[in-house]
Structure formats: structure tokens, C-alpha cells
N, C-alpha and C positions, 0 to 999 in steps of 0.2 A: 230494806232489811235483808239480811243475806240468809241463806239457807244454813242451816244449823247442820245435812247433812254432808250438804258440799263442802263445809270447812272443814271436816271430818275426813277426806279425799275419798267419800262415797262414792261408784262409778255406775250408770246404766250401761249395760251391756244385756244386749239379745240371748236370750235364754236357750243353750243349748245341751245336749244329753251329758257334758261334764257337769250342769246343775240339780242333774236328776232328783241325787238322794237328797240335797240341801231343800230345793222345792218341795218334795211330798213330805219332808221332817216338814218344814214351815208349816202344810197346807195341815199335816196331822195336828201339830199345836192349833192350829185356830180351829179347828174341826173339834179339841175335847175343850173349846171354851165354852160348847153347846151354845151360842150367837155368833156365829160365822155362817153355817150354811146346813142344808137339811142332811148335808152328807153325813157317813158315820164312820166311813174310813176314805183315805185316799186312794182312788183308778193307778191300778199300772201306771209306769211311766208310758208305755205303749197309749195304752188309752187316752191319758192326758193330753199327749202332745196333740193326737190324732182329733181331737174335740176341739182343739184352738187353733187360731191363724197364726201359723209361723210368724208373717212379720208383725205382728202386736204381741209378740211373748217376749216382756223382759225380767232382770234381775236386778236387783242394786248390791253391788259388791261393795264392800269395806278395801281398804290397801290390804290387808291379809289374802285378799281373794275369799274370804267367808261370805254368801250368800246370805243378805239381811232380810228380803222379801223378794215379792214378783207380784205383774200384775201378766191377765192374758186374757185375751176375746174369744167370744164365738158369735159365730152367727145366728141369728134370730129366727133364720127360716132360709129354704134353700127356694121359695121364691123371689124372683126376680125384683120384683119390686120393696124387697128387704133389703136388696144388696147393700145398702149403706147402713147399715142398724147392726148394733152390737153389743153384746151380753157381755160383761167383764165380772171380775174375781179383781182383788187384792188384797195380798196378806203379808203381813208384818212378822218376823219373828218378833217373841214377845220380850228381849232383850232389849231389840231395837225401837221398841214402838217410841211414839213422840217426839222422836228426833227428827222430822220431817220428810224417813225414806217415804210412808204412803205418799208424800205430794209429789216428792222425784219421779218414781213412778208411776204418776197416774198421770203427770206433766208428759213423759215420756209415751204415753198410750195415747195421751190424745193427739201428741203431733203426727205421731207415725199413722194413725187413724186418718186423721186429714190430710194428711198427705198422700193417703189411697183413696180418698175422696169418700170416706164415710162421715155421714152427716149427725146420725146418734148413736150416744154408748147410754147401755142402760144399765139399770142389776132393781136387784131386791136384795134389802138388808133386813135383818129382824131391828125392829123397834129398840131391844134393848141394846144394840150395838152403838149406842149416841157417838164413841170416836171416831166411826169409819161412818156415823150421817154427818159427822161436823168436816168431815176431811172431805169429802163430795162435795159437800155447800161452797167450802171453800174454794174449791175446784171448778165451782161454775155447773154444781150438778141440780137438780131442783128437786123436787117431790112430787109428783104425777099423781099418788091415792094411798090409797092401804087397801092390800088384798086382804080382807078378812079371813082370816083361818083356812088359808090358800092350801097348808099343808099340816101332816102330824109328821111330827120329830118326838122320836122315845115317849109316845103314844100319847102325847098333846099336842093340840090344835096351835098351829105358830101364825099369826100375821107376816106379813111382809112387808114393808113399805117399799114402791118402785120408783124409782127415781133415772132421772135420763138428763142427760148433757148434748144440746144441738149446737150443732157446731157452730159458729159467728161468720166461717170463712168460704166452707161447700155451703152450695143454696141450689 
């Protein structure tokens, strides 16, 4: 079956400060879905970048050059024996959902992940976000637990479910 967004001439490309304002619109739209993340507005571009690893930050552009999504890492812990473990985001503008960018991109994080030899990507989704836990499952991602009322968002108690992808190839 072919990708619904590559027939579309969807591109990944490496996420750079010409993505700025496209990235914090995107990350602002999933941020007021209130099931995206406990954030409540979007970090500086400053902040942003400086929280993730250059090379696992990408985008998926349309032929217009419009910015559809992005996916981007961080690290788990600045211990040593973390060094392969990694905390990821992806977000869809909500124009483009469906159309296959979250796989392009999370396709595109985990080659460039293993190919620096890390071995897990993780995250936490909230429970009610079912299209971004069915686009992980499909991805190869699993279910690990549910943090029970891990955190408060707009002064209620959210679960999390955390979920992690080990790679088949680093061992």
C-alpha cells in the first residue's frame, strides 16, 4: 500500500529556524486540543530547540513548502546509561491529520534514532488521544502502563499512558 502522504509530494526535511513560526503554530494547535500535552502554551523557539536533539528534529513539508507537522527528541536523563532512550512529541497540523504525515514522521525519527544507535523512544499520551496511540501501535510502539493521575492540567488529574519503541536493530 503506498503512503497516502508521499503521493501528495510530502518531503521530510530536518527542522530548521526557517520552521520556527510553522512548528510553535502546529505545537499551539495541539496544545488548545487539551489531549496533546500538559503544556499550555508553546517555549520560545530558543527553548525549543535547546530541549531537543538537533539531529532527530524534523518536518514534513507539502510542495508549497507549508509545514504539515514535526516530530523531535529529548533525552531521558543526562545519565550515562540513558544514552540511548528517548522522549519524543509529534504533532500534526489539524488540516493535515490522517493523511499519513504522523507515520512519515515518526518513520523518519526512528531511522535517524538508530542510526545514532539509540535503542528506545518513549512519550506519554493522554488516554483520550486514541489517534496518536493507534499511529504508535502502528509504528511498532507498545504500551508499557498508565501513570495514574501523573499530572494536573487546568486543575484536573490527567493519566498518561507511556508507551516505548525498542529498536529491532541496536541491541
Amino acid at each position: 500500500m503506498t503512503n497516502p502522504a508521499a503521493a501528495t509530494g510530502v518531503t521530510i526535511a530536518a527542522m530548521a529556524d526557517q520552521h520556527a513560526e510553522a512548528v510553535l503554530d502546529i505545537y499551539r494547535l495541539g496544545i488548545a486540543t487539551g489531549h496533546a500535552t500538559f503544556e499550555t502554551e508553546p517555549p520560545t523557539w530558543e527553548r525549543f530547540t535547546a530541549a531537543r536533539l538537533s539531529p532527530h528534529r524534523w518536518v514534513a513539508v507539502d510542495a508549497t513548502g507549508r509545514v504539515l507537522g514535526w516530530v523531535a527528541c529529548s533525552p531521558v536523563s543526562e545519565r550515562c546509561v540513558y544514552a540511548g532512550v528517548v522522549e519524543h512529541s509529534v504533532y500534526v497540523h489539524p488540516d493535515a491529520r490522517g493523511g499519513g504525515i504522523g507515520r512519515l514522521l515518526l518513520d523518519a525519527l526512528i531511522a535517524s534514532t538508530e542510526q545514532a544507535g539509540i535503542w528506545t523512544i518513549q512519550s506519554g499520551i493522554f488516554p483520550e488521544n486514541a489517534p496518536s496511540l493507534a499511529l504508535h501501535a502502528a509504528c511498532g510502539f507498545r504500551v508499557v502502563g498508565t501513570r495514574e493521575r501523573v499530572g494536573r492540567h487546568h486543575g484536573t488529574w490527567r493519566d498518561v499512558i507511556l508507551i516505548e519503541r525498542r529498536s529491532l536493530i541496536v541491541t
